[in-house]
C-alpha positions as CSV (number, residue, x, y, z in Angstrom):
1,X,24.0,-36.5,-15.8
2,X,23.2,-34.0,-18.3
3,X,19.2,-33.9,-17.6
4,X,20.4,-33.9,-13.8
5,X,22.5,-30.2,-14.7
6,X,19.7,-29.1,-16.3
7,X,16.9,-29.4,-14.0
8,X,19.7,-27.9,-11.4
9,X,19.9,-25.2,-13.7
10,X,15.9,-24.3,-14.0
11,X,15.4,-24.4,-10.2
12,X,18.2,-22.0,-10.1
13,X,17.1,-19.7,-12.1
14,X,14.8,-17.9,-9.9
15,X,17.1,-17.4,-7.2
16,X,19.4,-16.4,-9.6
17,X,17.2,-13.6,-11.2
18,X,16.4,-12.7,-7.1
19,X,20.0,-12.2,-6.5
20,X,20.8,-9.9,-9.8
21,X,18.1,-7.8,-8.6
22,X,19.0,-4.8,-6.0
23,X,18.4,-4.9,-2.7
24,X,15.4,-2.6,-1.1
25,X,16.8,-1.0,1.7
26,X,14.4,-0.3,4.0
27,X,13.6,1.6,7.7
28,X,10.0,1.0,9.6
29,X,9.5,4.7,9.0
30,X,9.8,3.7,5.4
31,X,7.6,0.7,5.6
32,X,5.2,2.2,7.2
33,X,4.6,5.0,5.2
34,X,4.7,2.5,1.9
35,X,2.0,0.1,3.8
36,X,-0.4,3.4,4.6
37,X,0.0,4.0,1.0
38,X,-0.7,0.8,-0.3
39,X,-2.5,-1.2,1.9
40,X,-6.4,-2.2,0.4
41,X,-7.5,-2.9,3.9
42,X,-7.1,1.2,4.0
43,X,-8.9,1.8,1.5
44,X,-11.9,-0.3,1.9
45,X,-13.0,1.8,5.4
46,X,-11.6,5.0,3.6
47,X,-14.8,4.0,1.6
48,X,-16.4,3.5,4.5
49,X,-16.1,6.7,5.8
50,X,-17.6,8.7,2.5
51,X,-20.2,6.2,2.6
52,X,-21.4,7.9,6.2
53,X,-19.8,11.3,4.6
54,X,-22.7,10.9,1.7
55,X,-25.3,9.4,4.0
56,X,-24.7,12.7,6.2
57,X,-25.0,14.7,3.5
58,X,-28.8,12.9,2.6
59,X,-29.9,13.5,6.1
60,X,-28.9,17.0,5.8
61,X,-31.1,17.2,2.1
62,X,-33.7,15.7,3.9
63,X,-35.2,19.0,5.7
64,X,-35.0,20.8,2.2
65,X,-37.1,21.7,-0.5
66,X,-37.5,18.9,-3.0
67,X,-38.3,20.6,-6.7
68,X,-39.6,18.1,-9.7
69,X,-40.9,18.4,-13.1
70,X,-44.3,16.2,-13.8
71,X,-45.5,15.6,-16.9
72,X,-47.9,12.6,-18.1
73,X,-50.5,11.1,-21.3
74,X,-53.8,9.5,-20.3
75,X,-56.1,8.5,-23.2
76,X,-59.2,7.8,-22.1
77,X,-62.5,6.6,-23.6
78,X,-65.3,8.5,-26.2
79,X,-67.7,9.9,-24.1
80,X,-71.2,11.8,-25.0
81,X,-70.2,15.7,-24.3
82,X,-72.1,17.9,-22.4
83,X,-73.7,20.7,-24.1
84,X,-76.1,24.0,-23.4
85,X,-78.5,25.3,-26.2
86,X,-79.4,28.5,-26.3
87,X,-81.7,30.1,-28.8
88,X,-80.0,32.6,-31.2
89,X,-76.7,31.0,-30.0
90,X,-74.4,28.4,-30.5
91,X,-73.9,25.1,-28.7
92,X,-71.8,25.8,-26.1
93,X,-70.2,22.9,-25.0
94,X,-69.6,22.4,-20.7
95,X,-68.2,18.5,-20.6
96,X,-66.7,18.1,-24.3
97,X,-65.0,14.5,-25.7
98,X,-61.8,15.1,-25.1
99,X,-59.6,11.6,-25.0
100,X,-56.2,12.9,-25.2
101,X,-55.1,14.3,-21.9
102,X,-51.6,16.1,-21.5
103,X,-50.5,17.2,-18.1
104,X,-47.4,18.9,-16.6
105,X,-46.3,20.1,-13.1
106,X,-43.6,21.8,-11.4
107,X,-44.3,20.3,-7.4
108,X,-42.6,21.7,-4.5
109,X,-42.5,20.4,-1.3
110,X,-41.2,21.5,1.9
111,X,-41.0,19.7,5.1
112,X,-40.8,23.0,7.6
113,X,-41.0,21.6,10.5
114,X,-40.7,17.7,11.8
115,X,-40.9,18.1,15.6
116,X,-37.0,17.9,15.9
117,X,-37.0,14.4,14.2
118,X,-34.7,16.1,11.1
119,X,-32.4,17.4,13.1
120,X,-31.8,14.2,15.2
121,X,-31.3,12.5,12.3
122,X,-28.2,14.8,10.8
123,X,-26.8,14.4,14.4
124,X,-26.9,10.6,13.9
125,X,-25.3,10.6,10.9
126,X,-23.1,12.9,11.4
127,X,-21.8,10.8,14.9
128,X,-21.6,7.8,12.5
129,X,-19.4,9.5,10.1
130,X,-17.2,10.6,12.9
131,X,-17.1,6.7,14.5
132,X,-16.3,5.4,10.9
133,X,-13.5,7.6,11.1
134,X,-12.4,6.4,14.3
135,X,-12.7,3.0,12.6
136,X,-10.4,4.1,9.7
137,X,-7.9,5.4,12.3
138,X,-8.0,1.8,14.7
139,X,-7.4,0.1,11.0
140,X,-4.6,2.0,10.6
141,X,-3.1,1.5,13.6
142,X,-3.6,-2.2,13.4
143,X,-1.7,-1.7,9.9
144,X,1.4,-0.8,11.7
145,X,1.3,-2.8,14.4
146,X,1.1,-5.6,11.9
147,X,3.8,-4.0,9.4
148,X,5.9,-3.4,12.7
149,X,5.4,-7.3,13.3
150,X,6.4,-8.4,10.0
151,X,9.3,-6.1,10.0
152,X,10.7,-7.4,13.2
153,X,9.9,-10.7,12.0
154,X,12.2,-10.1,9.2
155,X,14.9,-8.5,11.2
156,X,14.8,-11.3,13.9
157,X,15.0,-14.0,10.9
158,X,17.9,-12.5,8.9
159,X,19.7,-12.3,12.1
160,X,19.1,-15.8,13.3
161,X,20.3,-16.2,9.2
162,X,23.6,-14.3,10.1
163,X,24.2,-16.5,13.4
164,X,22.9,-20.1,12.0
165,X,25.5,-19.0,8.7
166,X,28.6,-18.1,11.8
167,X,27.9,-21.4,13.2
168,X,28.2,-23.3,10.2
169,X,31.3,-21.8,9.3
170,X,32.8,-22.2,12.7
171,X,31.1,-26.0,12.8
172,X,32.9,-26.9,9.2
173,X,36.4,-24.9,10.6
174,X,35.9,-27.8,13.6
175,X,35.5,-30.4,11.3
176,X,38.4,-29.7,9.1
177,X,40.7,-29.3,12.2
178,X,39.1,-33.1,13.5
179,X,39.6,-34.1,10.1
180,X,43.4,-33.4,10.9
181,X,43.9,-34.6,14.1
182,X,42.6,-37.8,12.8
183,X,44.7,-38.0,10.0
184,X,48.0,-37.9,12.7
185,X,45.4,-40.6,14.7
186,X,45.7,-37.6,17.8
187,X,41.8,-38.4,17.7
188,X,39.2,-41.2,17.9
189,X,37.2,-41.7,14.4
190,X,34.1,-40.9,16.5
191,X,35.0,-37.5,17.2
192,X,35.0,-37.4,13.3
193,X,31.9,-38.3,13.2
194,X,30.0,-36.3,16.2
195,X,31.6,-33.1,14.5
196,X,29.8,-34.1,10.8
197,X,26.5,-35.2,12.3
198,X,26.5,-31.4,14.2
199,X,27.6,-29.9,11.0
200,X,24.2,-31.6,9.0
201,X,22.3,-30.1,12.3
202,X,23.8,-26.6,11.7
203,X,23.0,-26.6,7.9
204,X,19.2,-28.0,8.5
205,X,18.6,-25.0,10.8
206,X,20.5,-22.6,8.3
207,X,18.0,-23.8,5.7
208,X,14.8,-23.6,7.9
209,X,15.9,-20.5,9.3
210,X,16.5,-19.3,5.8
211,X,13.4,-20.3,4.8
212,X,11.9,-18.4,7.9
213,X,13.6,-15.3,6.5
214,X,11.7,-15.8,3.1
215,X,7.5,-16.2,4.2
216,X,9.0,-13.0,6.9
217,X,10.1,-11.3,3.5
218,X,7.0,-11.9,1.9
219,X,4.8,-11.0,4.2
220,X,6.5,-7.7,4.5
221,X,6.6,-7.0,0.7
222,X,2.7,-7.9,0.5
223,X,1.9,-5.4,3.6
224,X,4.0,-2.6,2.0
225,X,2.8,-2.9,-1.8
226,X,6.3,-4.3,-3.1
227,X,5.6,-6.1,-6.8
228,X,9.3,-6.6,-6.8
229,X,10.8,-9.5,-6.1
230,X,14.5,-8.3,-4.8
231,X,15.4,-9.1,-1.3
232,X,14.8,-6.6,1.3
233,X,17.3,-5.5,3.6
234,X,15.7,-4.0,7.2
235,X,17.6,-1.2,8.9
236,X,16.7,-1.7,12.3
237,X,17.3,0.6,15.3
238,X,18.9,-0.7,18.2
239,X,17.7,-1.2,21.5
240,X,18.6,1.1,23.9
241,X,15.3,3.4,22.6
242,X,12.8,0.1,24.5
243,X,12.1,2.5,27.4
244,X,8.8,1.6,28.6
245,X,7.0,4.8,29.6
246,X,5.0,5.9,32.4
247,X,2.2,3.6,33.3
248,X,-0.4,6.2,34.4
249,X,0.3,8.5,31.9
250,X,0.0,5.9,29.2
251,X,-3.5,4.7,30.4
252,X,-4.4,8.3,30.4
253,X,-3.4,8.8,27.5
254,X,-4.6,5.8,25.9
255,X,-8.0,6.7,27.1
256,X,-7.8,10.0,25.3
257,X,-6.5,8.4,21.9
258,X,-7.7,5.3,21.3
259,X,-9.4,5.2,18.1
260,X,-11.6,2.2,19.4
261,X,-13.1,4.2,22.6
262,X,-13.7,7.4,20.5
263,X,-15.6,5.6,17.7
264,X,-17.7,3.9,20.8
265,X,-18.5,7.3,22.1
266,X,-19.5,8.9,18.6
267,X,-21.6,5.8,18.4
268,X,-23.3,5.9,21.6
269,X,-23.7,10.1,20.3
270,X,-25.1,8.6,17.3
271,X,-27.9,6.0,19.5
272,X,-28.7,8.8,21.8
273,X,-29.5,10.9,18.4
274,X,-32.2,8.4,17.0
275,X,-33.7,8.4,20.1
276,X,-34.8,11.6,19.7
277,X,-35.8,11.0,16.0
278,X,-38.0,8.3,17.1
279,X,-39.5,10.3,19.8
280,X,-40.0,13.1,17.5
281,X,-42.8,10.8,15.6
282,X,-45.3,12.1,18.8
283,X,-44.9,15.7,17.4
284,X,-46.8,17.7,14.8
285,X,-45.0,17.3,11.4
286,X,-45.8,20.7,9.5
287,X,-44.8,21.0,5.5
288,X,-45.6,23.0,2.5
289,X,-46.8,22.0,-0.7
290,X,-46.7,24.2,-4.4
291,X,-47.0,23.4,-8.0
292,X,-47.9,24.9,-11.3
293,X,-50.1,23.0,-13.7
294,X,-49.9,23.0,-17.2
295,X,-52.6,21.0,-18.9
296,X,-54.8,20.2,-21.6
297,X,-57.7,20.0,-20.7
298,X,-56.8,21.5,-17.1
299,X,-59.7,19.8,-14.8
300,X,-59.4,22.8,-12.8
301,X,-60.5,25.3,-15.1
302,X,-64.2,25.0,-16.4
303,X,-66.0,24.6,-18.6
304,X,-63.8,21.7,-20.2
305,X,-61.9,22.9,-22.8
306,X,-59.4,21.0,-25.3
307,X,-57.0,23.9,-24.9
308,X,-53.8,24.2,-23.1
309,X,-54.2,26.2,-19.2
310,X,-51.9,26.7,-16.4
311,X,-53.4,26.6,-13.0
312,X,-50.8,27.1,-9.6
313,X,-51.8,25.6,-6.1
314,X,-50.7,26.9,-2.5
315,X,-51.1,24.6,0.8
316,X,-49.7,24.0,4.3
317,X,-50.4,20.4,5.3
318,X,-50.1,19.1,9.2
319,X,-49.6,15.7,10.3
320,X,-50.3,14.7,13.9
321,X,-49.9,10.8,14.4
322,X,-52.4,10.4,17.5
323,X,-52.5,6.9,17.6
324,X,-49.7,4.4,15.5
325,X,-50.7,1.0,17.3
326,X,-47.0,1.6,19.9
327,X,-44.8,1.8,16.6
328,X,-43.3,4.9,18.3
329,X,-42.8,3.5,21.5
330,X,-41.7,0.5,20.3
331,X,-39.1,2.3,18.1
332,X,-37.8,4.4,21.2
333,X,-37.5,0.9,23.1
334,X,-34.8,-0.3,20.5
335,X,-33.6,3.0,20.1
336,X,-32.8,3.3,24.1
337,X,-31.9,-0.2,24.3
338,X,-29.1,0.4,21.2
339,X,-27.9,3.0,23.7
340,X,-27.6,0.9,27.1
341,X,-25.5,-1.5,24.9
342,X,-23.1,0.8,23.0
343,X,-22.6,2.3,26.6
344,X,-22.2,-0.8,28.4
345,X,-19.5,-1.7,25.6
346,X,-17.6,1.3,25.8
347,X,-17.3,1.0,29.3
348,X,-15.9,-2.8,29.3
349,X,-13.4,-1.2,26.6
350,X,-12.2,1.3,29.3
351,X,-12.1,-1.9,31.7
352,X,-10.1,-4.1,29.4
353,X,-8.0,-1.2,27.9
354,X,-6.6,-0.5,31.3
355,X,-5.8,-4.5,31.8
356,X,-4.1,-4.1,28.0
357,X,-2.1,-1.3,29.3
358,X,-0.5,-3.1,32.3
359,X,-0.2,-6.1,30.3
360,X,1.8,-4.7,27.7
361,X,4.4,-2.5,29.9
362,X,5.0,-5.3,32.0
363,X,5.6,-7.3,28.9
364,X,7.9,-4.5,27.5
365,X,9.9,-4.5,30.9
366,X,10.2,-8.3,31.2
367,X,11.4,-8.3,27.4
368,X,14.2,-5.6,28.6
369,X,15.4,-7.7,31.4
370,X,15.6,-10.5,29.5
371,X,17.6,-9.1,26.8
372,X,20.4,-7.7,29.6
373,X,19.9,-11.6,30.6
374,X,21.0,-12.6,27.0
375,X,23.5,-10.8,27.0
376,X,25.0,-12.3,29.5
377,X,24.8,-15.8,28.2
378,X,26.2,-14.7,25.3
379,X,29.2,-13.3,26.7
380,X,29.4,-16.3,29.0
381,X,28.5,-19.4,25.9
382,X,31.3,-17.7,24.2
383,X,33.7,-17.2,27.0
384,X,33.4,-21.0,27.6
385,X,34.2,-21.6,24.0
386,X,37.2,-20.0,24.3
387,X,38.6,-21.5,27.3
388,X,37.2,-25.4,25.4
389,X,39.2,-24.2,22.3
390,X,42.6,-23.7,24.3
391,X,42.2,-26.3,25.9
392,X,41.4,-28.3,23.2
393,X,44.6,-27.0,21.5
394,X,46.4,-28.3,24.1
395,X,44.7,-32.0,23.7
396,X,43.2,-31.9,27.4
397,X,39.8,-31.5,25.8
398,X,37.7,-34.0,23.8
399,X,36.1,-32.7,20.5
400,X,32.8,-33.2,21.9
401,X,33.3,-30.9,24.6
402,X,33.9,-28.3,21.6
403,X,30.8,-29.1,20.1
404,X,29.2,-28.5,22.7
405,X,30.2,-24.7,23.7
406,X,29.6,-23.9,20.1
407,X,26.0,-25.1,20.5
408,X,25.6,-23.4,23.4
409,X,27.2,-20.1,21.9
410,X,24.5,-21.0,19.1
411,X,21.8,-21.2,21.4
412,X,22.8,-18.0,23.5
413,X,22.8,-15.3,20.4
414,X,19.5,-17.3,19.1
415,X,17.7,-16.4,22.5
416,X,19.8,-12.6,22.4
417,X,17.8,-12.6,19.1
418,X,14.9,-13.8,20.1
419,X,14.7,-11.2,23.4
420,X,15.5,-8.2,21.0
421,X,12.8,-8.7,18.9
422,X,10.4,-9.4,21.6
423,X,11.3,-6.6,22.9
424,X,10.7,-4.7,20.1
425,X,7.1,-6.4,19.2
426,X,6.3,-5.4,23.0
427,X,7.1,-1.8,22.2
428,X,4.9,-2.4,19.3
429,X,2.3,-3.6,20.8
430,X,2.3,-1.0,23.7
431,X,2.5,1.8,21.2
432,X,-1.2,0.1,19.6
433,X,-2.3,-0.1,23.4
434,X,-1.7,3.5,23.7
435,X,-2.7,4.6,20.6
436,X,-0.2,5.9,19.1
């Protein structure tokens, strides 16, 4: 017995620790604010988008000048020098032995023209920075639609929790009144019986439903960032804001914020954009090259001299690709293709989006009618009770007929529950449709 209390004890423990701590009120606004703020997901295409950010900013660099410093050792072998004698003069060396070589050079170069392919290239990179922005904004929006899921989840669980704990109650007031009636033998010992085997039903559905409202609780507390461990307590809103909006202002307007179609149109920018870098590889490609030697021996001064020199350079160099074996051509096929298919996609989005639209207001106004249906079985499951429990009190009703409405009143708040947060999921969903 005592082992028994203590292992009762350590399994308590935890949810005694969860209790003591303070509850976490909390509002969607709240949690989704907390999720933006928190969520990894987030970050990982916030990298994303200064990944394109810094590849933009290398496309840019590209059509500048490029400065570098040079500088470089060669030994080389003995070799016989090369000298002039002149009579009443000294040997005047032309080729001396010189194996120790030191160079340095400052190089420029500037690519000042590339036929347009440059430019082409910032404008790709650019549209792909701008789609991976797009992307960042669809991720977040898929953040809240989810955080707005588990939110609802947990509001829908702790309320089933609240009705499944009322029924249990009422169920265990029933059973203690049978209990009675048996006791003055104004019942069967069946009825007993049928009111303790719907009590056990009661509590195994408090406890599942319970443990519903825990994985909806933790999935909520890992979306929002929440290291603690107290319980949280959702304020929800009520219903009467479900309103579905206009249908054809929603598909227009979903067409004109939809982070998914604009990131498909930056992309098909970005396609059209290499196009033209790949067709720029036909053009003349014009750049100019400087530098400043620093040497010893400098090969460009002569004779040959183990001395330090400085020499400078000047050119302009063309490149004219007359013949590449169809690289070019081949590169404007993929190029075009990547195009057709980028626009072929965004234009099935546009079909599907509207289909998403309609699906999702009709699902938000079937959710509606369905709660004022709940509403009424509600008020009629408990109606019925009523009328069972006075006529129960007056002994023309059997104890089964009891347990019965009180299932039935179960049932009815379970499916009110149920319609309110599909209703609100709907609204969700419609708001992530629209883009909002």
């Amino acid at each position: 017995m005592r082992r028994t209390l203590i292992l009762l004890l350590a399994a308590a423990m935890p949810a005694l620790g969860r209790a003591q701590q303070a509850p976490i009120p909390l509002t969607l606004e709240e949690a989704l604010e907390r999720g933006q703020r928190h969520s990894l997901r987030v970050v990982e295409m916030q990298a994303r988008v200064d990944a394109a950010a810094a590849a933009e900013a290398g496309s840019r660099a590209a059509d500048r000048p490029l400065v570098a410093a040079l500088g470089g050792y060669t030994r080389t072998n003995h070799v016989q020098e090369f000298v002039i004698a002149t009579p009443g003069r000294a040997v005047q060396p032309l080729y001396p032995d010189v194996p120790d070589n030191y160079r340095g050079r400052l190089d420029l170069q500037w690519p000042i023209y590339s036929g347009g392919r440059a430019d082409a290239l910032v404008r790709a990179a650019r549209a792909e920075r701008e789609a991976a922005g797009s992307d960042l904004l669809a991720a977040r929006a898929d953040l809240r639609l989810e955080i707005a899921r588990a939110f609802w989840a947990l509001v829908t669980a702790r309320e089933a929790e609240q009705v499944l704990e009322q029924s249990v109650r009422s169920v265990e007031g029933h059973v203690r009144d049978v209990q009675a009636r048996l006791d003055q033998g104004l019942v069967p010992p069946n009825e007993l019986l049928s009111a303790q085997a719907q009590r056990s039903r009661q509590r195994v559905l408090a406890i599942e439903t319970r443990n519903t409202r825990a994985i909806a609780e933790a999935d909520l507390r890992r979306l929002i960032g929440e290291e603690r461990d107290a319980p949280i307590v959702p304020r929800a809103a009520s219903a009467e804001s479900l309103a579905p909006p206009d249908l054809t202002a929603s598909i227009q307007e979903a067409r004109r914020l939809r982070p998914e179609r604009q990131a498909l149109q930056e992309r098909t920018a970005a396609s059209r954009a290499r196009e033209d870098a790949a067709a720029a590889a036909a053009r003349p490609q014009v750049g100019v090259a400087a530098g400043w030697d620093y040497a010893r021996p400098n090969p460009r001064i002569f004779p040959r001299a183990d001395t330090w020199d400085d020499s400078w350079d000047l050119s302009v160099n063309v490149t004219w690709s007359l013949w590449d074996g169809g690289r070019r051509r081949a590169d404007e096929a993929q190029a075009a293709a990547g195009t057709r298919a980028v626009e072929a996609r965004a234009g099935e989005f546009d079909r599907q989006l509207d289909l998403e639209i309609r699906q999702r207001w009709l699902e938000l106004d079937s959710s509606r009618a369905a709660i004022e249906a709940a509403e009424e079985g509600v008020r009629a499951a408990v109606e019925a009770r009523r009328v069972l429990g006075e006529r129960f009190g007056a002994g023309v009703a059997t104890s089964t007929e009891i347990l019965d409405a009180e299932t039935a009143v179960l049932q009815a708040e379970l499916v009110r529950t149920r319609a309110i947060s599909n209703a609100r999921l709907a609204r969700a969903h419609l708001d992530r449709a629209i883009g909002r």
